[in-house]
N, C-alpha and C positions, 0 to 999 in steps of 0.2 A: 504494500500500500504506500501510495507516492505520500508523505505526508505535507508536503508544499503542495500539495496540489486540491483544494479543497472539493471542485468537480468529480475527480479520480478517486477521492477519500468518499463519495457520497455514493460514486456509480459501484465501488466496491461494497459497500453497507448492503445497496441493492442484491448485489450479486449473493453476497454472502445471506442475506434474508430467504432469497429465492430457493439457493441450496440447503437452509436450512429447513424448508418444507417441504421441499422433495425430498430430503433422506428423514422423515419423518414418519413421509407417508407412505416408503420402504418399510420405514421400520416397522408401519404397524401392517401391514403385507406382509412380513416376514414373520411376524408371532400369527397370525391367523394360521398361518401355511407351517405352523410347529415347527418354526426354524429357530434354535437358538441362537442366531448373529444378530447382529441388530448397531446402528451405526450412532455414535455418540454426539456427531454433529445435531442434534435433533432438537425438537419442544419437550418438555417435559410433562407437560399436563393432558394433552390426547390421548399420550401410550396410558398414564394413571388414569384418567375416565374411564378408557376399555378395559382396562384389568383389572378395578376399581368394581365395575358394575358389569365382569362377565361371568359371577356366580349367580347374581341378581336380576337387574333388569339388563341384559346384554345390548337392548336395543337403544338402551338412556345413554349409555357409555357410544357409542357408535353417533350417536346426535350431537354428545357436546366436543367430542373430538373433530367432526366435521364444522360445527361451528367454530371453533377457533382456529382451526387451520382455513378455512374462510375467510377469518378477518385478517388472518397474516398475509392471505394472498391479495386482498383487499386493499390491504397496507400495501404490499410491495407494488400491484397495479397503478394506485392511485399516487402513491410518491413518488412518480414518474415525475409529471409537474404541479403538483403540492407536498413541501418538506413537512406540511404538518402530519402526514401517513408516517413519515419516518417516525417523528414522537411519538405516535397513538403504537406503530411498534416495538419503538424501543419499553413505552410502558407496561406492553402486553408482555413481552421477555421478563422485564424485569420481576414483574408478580411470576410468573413461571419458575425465576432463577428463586426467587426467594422462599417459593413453596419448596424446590427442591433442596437448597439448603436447611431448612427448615426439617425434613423427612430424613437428612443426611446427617445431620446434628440428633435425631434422634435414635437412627441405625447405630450409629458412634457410639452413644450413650447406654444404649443396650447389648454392645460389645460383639456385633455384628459385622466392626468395618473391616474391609478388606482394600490391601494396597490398591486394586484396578478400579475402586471409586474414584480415587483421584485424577483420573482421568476423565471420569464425566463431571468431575467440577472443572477441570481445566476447559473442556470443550463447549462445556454450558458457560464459562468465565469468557473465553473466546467470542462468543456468537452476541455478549449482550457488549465485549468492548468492541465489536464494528460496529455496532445498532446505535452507538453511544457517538462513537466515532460520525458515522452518515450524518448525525443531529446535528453534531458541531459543526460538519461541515456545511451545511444547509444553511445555517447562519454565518457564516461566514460567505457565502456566495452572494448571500441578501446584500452584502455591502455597507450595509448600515452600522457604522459605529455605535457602541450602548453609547444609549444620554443625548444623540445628534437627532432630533427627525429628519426626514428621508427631506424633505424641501430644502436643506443649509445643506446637503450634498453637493458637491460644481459638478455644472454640466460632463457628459462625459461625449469622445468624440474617437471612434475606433479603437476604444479599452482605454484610453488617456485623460487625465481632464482637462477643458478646455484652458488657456493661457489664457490670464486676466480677471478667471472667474474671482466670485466673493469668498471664495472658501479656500483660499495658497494656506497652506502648510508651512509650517518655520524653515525658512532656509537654511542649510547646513553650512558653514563657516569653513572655508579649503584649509588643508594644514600644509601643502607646500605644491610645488612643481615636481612631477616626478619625475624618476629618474630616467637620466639617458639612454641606460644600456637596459633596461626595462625587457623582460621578455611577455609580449601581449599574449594571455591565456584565452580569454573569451573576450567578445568585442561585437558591438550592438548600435544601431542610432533609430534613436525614435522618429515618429512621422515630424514631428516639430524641429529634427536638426539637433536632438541632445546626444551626443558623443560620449557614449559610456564603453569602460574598459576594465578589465582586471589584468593585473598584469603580476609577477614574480620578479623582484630585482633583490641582491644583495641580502637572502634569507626575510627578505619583504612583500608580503603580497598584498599590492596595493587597490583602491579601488577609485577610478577617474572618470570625471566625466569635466566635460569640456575643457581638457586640458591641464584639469588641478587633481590633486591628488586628495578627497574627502573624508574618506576612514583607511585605515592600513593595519595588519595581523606581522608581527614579526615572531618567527621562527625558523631554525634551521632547516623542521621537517614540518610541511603542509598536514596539522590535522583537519577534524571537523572546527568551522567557523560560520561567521555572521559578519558581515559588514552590511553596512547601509549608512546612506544620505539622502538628504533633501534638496536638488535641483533643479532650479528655473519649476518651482510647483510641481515635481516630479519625486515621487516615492522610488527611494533606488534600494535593492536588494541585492545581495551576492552569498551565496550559498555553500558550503561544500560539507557531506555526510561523511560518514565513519567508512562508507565504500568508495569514496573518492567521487562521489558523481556532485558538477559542479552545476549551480543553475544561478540564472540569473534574471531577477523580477522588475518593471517599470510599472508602479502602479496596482501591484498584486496580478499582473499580468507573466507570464513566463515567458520570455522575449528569448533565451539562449539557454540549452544545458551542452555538458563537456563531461566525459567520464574519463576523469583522472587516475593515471598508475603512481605515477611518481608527484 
């Protein structure tokens, strides 16, 4: 999951929602058909409906299981383009995760537990941090800084804001000219003529735009970092993870990546 990428971070939530009720609705195919396998990616509350209520009323258990795997499809259909399906699913998990911890803490307690539990809490801990994940990112695509209403937003014009709007951002103050023998890593110019650069000189990795040098990382060896500046009303970003993959944001926009060895 790309985490700079808050799109990629929401289509994955999906994905993962989607396979979480398909191998669900495996799993519960798979006890009918007196299979003992059964896949941990799953909900936890349909397969306990039906086994719940298959000495009882077996047909009560087969309703509310169909009804919740309903709304989760529900959810992932509908939070195509509305994020609020995303919430109503991450809430639906959550009441799921917490009944099963709840049944888990009480196996434990009765001296039941066995090491391969921990495994359906890790995979049921998995499926509600994308759901959680999808949320966050959903809010973050909205744009809307907490506290701003959406009107004090500046216009925006092919992912940029427009120059001049009422809403400039602090400018960032340059700390020098950089260097000569500079070697240019990544290198970008927005539609407006802003000249941005990263470059590696002298165990320095610098970050430039229009020809000044506005944050810089000194170290022998390149690890994970953050730079960023505020230029001519432009949000500048420069990125690099723990794998070496470099990206780099105008705007919360990703204008350039570079996957770095060395």
């Amino acid at each position: 999951m790309n985490r700079n990428d808050p799109a990629k971070r929401y289509k994955s939530a999906r994905g993962n929602l989607m396979a979480m009720i398909v191998l669900t609705v495996i799993n519960i195919g798979l006890s009918l058909a007196g299979s003992g396998r059964a896949f941990l990616f799953r909900a936890f509350l349909p397969e306990l409906a039906i086994d719940f209520f298959s000495d009882r009323i077996a047909w009560a258990g087969f309703v509310i299981a169909a009804l919740l795997l309903g709304l989760y499809v529900l959810c992932w259909a509908l939070s195509k383009k509305e994020s609020a399906w995303m919430t109503a699913a991450m809430v639906l998990f959550a009441v799921d995760t917490a009944i099963f911890l709840v049944l888990f803490a009480m196996i434990c307690l009765g001296g039941a537990f066995e090491v391969g539990m921990l495994l359906e809490v890790a995979f049921q801990a998995w499926v509600l941090y994308y759901l959680i994940a999808g949320v966050l990112a959903a809010k973050e695509l909205k744009g809307v800084p907490e506290g701003v209403p959406e009107a004090q937003m500046p216009p925006q014009e092919d992912g940029y804001p427009v120059q001049g709007s009422d809403y400039p951002p602090q400018e960032s103050v340059p700390l020098r000219e950089p260097s000569a023998k500079r070697r240019t890593i990544l290198r970008q110019q927005t539609p407006g003529g802003l000249a941005i650069e990263v470059a590696r000189a002298r165990g320095v990795t610098e970050l430039i735009a229009d020809g000044m040098v506005y944050a810089e990382i000194r170290g022998t060896l390149e690890f994970a970092y953050e730079l960023t500046a505020c230029v001519r009303g432009h949000d500048i970003r420069a990125t690099m993870d723990i794998r070496g993959l470099m990206e780099l944001y105008v705007d919360g926009v990703c204008v350039g990546k570079k996957r770095r060895i060395f």
